[in-house]
Each structure stands twice: as C-alpha cells, then as structure tokens.
C-alpha positions in Angstrom: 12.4 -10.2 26.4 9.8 -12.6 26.5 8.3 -14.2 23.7 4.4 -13.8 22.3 3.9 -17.7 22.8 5.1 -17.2 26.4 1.8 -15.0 26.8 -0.3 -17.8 26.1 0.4 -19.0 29.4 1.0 -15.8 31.6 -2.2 -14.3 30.6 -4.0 -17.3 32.1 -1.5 -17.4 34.9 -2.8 -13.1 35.4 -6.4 -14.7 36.2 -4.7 -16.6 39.0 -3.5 -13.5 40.4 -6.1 -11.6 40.2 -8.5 -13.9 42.0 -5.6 -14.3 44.6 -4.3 -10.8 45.2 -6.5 -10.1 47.9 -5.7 -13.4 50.0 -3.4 -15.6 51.5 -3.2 -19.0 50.1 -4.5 -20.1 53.9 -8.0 -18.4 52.5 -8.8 -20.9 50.1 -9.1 -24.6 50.2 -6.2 -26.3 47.9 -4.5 -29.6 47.4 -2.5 -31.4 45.1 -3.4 -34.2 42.7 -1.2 -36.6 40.5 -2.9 -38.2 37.5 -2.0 -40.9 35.0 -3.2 -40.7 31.3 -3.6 -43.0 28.4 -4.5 -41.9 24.8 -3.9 -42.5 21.1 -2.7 -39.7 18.8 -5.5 -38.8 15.4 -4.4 -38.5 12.4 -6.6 -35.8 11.3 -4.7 -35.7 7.8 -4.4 -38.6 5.4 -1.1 -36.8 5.2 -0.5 -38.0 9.2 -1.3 -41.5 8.7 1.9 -42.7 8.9 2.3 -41.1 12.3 0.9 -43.0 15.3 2.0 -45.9 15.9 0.7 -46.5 19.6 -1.1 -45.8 22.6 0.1 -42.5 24.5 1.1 -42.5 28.0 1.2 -39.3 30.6 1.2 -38.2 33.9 0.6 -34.9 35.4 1.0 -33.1 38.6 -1.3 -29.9 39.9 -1.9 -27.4 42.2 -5.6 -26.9 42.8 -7.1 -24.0 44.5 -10.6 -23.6 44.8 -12.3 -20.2 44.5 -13.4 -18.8 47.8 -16.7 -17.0 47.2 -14.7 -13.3 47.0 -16.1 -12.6 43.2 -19.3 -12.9 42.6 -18.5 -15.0 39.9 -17.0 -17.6 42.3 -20.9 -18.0 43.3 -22.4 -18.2 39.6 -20.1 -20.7 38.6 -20.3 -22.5 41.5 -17.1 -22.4 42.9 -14.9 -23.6 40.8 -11.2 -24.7 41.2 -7.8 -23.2 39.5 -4.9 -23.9 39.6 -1.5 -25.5 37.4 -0.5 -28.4 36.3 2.8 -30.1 34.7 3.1 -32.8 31.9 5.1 -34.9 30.6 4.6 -37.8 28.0 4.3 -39.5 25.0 2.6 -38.7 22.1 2.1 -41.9 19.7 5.5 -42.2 17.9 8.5 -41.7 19.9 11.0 -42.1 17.0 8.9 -39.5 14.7 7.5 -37.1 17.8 9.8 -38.1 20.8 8.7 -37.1 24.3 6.6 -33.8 25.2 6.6 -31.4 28.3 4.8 -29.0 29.1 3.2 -26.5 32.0 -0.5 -25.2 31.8 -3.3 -23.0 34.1 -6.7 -24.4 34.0 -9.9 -23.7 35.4 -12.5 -26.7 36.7 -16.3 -25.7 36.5 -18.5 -27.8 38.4 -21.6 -29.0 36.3 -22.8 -31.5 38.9 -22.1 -31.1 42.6 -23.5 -33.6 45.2 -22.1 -34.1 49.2 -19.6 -37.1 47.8 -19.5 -36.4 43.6 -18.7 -34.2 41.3 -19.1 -33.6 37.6 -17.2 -30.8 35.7 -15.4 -29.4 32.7 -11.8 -28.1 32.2 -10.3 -25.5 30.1 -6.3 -25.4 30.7 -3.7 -23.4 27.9 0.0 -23.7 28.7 3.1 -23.9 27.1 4.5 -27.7 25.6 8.1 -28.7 24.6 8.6 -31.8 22.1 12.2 -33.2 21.9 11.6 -34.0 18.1 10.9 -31.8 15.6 10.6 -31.9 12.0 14.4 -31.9 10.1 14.5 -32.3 6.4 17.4 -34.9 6.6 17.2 -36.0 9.8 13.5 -36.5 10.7 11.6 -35.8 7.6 8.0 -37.7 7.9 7.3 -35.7 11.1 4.9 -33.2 9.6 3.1 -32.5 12.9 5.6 -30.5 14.9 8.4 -27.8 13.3 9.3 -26.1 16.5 10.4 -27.6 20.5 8.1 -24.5 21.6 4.4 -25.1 21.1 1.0 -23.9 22.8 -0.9 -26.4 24.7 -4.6 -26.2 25.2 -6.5 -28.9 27.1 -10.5 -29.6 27.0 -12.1 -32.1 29.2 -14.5 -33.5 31.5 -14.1 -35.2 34.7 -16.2 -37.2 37.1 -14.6 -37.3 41.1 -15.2 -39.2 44.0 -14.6 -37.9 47.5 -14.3 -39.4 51.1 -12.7 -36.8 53.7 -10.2 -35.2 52.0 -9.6 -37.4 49.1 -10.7 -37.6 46.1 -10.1 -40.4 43.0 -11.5 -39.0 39.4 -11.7 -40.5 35.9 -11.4 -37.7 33.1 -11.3 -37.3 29.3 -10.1 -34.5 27.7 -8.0 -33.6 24.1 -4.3 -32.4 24.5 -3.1 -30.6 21.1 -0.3 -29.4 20.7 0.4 -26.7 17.9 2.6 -23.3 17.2 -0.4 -21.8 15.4 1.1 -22.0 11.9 4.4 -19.7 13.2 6.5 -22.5 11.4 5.4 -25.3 8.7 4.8 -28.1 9.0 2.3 -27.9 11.8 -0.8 -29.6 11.2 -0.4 -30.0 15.0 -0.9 -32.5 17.9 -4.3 -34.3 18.2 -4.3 -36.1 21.8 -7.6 -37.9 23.5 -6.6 -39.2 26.9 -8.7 -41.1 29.3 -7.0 -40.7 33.3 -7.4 -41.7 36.6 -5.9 -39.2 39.2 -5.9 -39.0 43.2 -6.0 -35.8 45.0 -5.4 -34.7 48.8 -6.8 -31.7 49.8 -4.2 -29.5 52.5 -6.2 -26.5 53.6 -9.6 -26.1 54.1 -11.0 -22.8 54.0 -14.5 -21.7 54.6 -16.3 -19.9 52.2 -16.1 -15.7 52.3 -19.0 -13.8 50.9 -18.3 -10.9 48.2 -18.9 -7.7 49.5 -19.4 -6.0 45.8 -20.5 -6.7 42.7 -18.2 -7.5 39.5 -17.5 -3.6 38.5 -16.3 -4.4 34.7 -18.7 -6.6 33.3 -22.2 -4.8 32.3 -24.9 -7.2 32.1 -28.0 -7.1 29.4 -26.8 -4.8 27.6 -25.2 -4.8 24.0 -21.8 -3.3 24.1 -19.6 -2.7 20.7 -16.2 -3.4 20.2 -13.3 -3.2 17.5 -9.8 -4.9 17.3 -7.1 -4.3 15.3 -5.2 -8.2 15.5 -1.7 -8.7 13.8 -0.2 -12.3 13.4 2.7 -13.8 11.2 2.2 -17.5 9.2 4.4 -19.4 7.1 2.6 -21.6 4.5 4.2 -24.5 2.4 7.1 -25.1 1.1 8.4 -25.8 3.9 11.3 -23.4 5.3 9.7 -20.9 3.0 9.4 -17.5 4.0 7.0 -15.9 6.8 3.9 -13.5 6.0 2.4 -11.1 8.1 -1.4 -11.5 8.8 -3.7 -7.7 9.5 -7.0 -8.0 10.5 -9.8 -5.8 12.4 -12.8 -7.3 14.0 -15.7 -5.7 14.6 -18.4 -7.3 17.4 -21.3 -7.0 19.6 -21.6 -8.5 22.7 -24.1 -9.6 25.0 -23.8 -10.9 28.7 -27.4 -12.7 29.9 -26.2 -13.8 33.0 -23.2 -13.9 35.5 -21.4 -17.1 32.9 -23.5 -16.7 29.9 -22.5 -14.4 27.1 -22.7 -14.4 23.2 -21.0 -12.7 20.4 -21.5 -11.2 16.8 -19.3 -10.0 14.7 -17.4 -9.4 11.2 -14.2 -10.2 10.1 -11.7 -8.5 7.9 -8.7 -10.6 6.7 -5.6 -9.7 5.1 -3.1 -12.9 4.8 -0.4 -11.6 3.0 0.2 -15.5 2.1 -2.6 -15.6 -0.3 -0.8 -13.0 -2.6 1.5 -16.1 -3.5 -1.5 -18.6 -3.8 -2.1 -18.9 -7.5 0.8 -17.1 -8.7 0.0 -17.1 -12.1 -2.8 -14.3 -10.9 -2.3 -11.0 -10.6 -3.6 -9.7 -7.2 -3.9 -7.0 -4.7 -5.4 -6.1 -1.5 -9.0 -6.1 -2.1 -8.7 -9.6 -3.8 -6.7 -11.1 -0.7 -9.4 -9.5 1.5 -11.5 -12.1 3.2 -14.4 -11.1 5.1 -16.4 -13.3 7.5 -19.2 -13.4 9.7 -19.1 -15.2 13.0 -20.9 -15.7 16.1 -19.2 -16.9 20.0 -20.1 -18.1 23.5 -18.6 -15.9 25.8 -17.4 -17.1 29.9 -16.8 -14.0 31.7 -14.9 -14.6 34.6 -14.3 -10.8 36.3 -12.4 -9.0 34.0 -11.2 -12.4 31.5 -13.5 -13.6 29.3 -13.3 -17.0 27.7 -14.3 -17.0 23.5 -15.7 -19.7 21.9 -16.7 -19.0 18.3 -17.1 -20.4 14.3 -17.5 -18.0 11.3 -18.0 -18.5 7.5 -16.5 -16.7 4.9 -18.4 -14.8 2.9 -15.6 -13.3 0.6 -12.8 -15.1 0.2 -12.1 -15.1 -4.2 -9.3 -18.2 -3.8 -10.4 -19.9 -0.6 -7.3 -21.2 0.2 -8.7 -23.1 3.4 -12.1 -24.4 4.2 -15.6 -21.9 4.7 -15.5 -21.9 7.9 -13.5 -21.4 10.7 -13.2 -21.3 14.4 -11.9 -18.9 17.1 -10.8 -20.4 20.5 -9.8 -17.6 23.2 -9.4 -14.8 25.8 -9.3 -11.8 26.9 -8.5 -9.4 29.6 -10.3 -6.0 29.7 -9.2 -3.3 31.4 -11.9 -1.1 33.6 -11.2 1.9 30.3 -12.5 -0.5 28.2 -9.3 -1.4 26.2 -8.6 -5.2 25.8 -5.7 -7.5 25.2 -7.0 -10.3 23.3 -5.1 -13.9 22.7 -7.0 -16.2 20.8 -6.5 -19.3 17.8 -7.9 -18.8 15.0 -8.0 -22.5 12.9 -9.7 -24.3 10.2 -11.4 -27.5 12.0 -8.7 -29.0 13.5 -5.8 -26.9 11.5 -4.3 -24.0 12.9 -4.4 -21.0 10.8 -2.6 -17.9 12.9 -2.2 -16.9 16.3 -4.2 -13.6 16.6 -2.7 -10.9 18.9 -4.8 -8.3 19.9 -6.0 -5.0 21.1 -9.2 -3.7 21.5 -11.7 -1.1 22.6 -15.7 -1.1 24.0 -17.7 1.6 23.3 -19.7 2.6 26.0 -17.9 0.9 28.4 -18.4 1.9 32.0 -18.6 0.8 35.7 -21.6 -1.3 36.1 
C-alpha cells in the first residue's frame, strides 16, 4: 500500500501524464541536463544554530520535456518545460544530517524568452531520503530531521544560455526538506543553492496547435468550494504521542486569465494537540477551534492547479503558533467537480501539518 507522503510526488508525476497521454515522447522536444549546486544550510531557529557547519554541495540529473502547444495552457504560459530530476547531496553537517537523496517533478515557466536566452521560475515537490536522523542517544542535537522519508519542495529561478542544442544556466532556488510535523523534531531543512548546469537537447519537435479549449477550468467567474482536510501531528516532547488534525475550508475562487487565479476563504481548525497545550486548562472543542481567514494565488494548469496562500487567525484563544500562516499546494479536479487536494500548511518557515484533502465546486460545469 503506498504511503500518503508517497502522493506528494505521484500527484505531480499525474500532471506529467496527463499532458503526455495523447503523444509519443517523439512529439515533444526533450533533453537531459546535469547540474552542480552549492549552498549553505539556515538556521531559521536559534534552536538550529549549532547545526551548519559548512557549505552544501549537490548535483542533479533531469529529464526535461517541453510542452508542445496541445493545451491551451501550453500557449498562455508560454511553453513551458516538465520534466524530473534526481538529487543527491549534502546538507551543511554531515555528522549531525549525513547525506540526502531524493527524486522530484517540476515545472519551468518561462518569464523571459529571447532567440539565444531565457529567464524562468521552477516549482518541483518530490520525495527526499536523509541517512541521519534524529536518535536520542545516538544523534541527539539533530533537531531538523526525525524520519529518512521527507517531502522535498524546490523554488527557484534560472537564467539559460543557448547555442544549437545546448544550453549552460546559472540558477538559485531553496531545497527544504521537511515531513510536515508527522514526527518531532522537524523544524525542517532550509537549503539556498546557487548552480550551474548544461543541457543537450535530443528531439526536437515542432509545435502542434490545440484543437479545443481547456474544458475544466471556467474563466471569470466566482466558483465556491468546500473541503473537508484530515492530517495527523506530533508536538513536543519528543517521541510523544500523535494527534489527529480535522479541518473544513471554505473558498471562492476566481480565474482572470488562462495562469492567473486568486482565492478567498475561511478556515476551521481542530488540532487535537492544543487540548494538551496548557494543561492546567480545562478545554473542549470550541476552545481548540481556530478559525482563519486567508487569501491565494492560484496557477491553473488544465485540470491541476497550483496554491499559493497566507491567512491570519482570527480565533485562536491559546495561539500556540504565530498569527499567521501559509498554505503551499495542489490540486487535481475532476470534470464532476470533486478535488483531491495536497497542500503544506506551515508557520513561516515551520511546518505545521500536511493537509489531505477532498473537495467539491459548486456550480461546476464544462466551460
């Protein structure tokens, strides 16, 4: 049976297949690309600044495949490239962290596209293993990492130089690393890398032209939606016990244009956690309750949609975390409206839970 963190991966990897299940791989222009990356690691804690103790070193490997003007969307986001990459590396203390490995699919949006350059941002969210983890006797200052198994989301930009069919690119992004609070400690993985990569493209492919429009995503026009999101936490002590985590959002969305989209919405929060938080106080549900009010930037790409959002509590009676928070995500919606929805909901740069979700439109119909 596979395991939830396992989804992070395959339901980015289901984006890949969707955009491919029509074609060959001979349809699309691809290549490969190695890249070599140097970093640091932040210690975002005063309680992680014993941690790094110097530079980070990396390398990847990927598959790139750019889109081939099938979707519409290929067009409004100007063709960008997929594809996957592997990692391996360091990660600023080898004794405390050891050595981290890990597999991701990412997208590449051109920003700014000339004959010989390119500027663009990457997304990637994958699946990283670290040979050292926290051990009470055997490794007890590494309060980063409590599990091998983590999620591994990448951000970035990258500037790229072609002649021909080569291409040599200098990028900056930020690895983390983190198992969304599933096992403490975990105040996670912080990694800023600066790289140099080379790429050779393989096939080229001409562009196609989309013959219909996307048939899932209506534009201009609000839609509603409600998810009911479960999640499990464990808090300190450490090797303490693990607490479920209910919530149900409730959002509006709107899509302006083919990759612009925003959200609004409410939150309601039950962390069972909070019921031991202040023990000497007698609680129940409607004093855990924590409501919030958020708003996201939404990427539609087809039927997955990228979620970018920040909220502030507005009840929350023992605030065990900051006022705000912040939602990083996706989703995949089905053409009923129902939607599976994998997102990271943290506190700056602390995770707080994993949310796993399912959801419903209202009004949701073929454009």
């Amino acid at each position: 049976m596979l395991s939830k963190r396992n989804s992070i991966l395959l339901l980015l990897l289901l984006q890949l297949q969707v955009s491919f299940a029509q074609h060959k791989l001979s349809d699309y222009t691809w290549g490969l690309e190695g890249r070599y990356k140097m970093g640091f690691l932040i210690a975002h804690r005063a309680i992680m600044g014993h941690v790094p103790n110097g530079p980070t070193h990396a390398g990847e490997i990927s598959l790139l495949i750019r889109m081939n003007g099938s979707k519409s969307w290929h067009y409004a986001t100007s063709f960008p490239t997929l594809g996957v990459t592997v990692f391996a590396g360091t990660v600023g203390n080898s004794q405390l962290l050891g050595n981290f490995f890990g597999a991701n699919a990412f997208i590449d949006f051109p920003i700014i596209r000339a004959k010989f350059y390119q500027f663009s941002g990457k997304m990637a969210c994958g699946l990283g293993y670290g040979s050292k983890i926290y051990d009470p006797i055997t490794n007890p200052k590494d309060v980063a990492i409590s599990t091998h198994l983590n999620a591994m989301i990448q951000l970035g930009i990258k500037s790229s130089f072609t002649i021909e069919k080569n291409t040599l690119s200098l990028a900056l992004d930020m690895t983390h690393f983190s198992n969304g609070a599933f096992k403490t400690p975990n105040l996670g993985i912080n990694l800023p890398y600066v790289s140099v990569g080379f790429e050779r493209i393989i096939n080229t492919a001409a562009p196609l032209r989309f013959t219909t429009a996307d048939a899932v995503t209506p534009w201009k026009k609000w839609l509603f939606n409600i998810t009911a999101i479960g999640s499990v936490k464990e808090v300190f002590p450490t090797g303490g016990r693990k607490y479920p985590v209910f919530a149900l959002n409730t959002s509006a969305r709107w899509m302006a244009k083919p990759k612009v989209g925003m959200e609004h919405g409410i939150d309601f929060i039950l962390k069972q956690s909070i019921m031991d938080y202040h023990i000497e106080a007698e609680k129940n549900q409607w004093d855990i309750l924590q409501i919030g009010l958020y708003s996201a930037y939404l990427l539609p790409l087809d039927q997955f949609h990228f979620v970018f959002g920040m909220g502030v509590y507005v009840k929350d009676k023992y605030s065990p975390e900051d006022i705000f928070y912040h939602r990083v995500g996706m989703r995949y919606y089905l053409k009923n409206g129902i939607n599976i929805n994998l997102s990271l909901k943290s506190h700056w740069a602390k995770a707080d839970y994993v949310e796993w979700g399912v959801g419903y439109s209202f009004r949701y119909r073929k454009k």
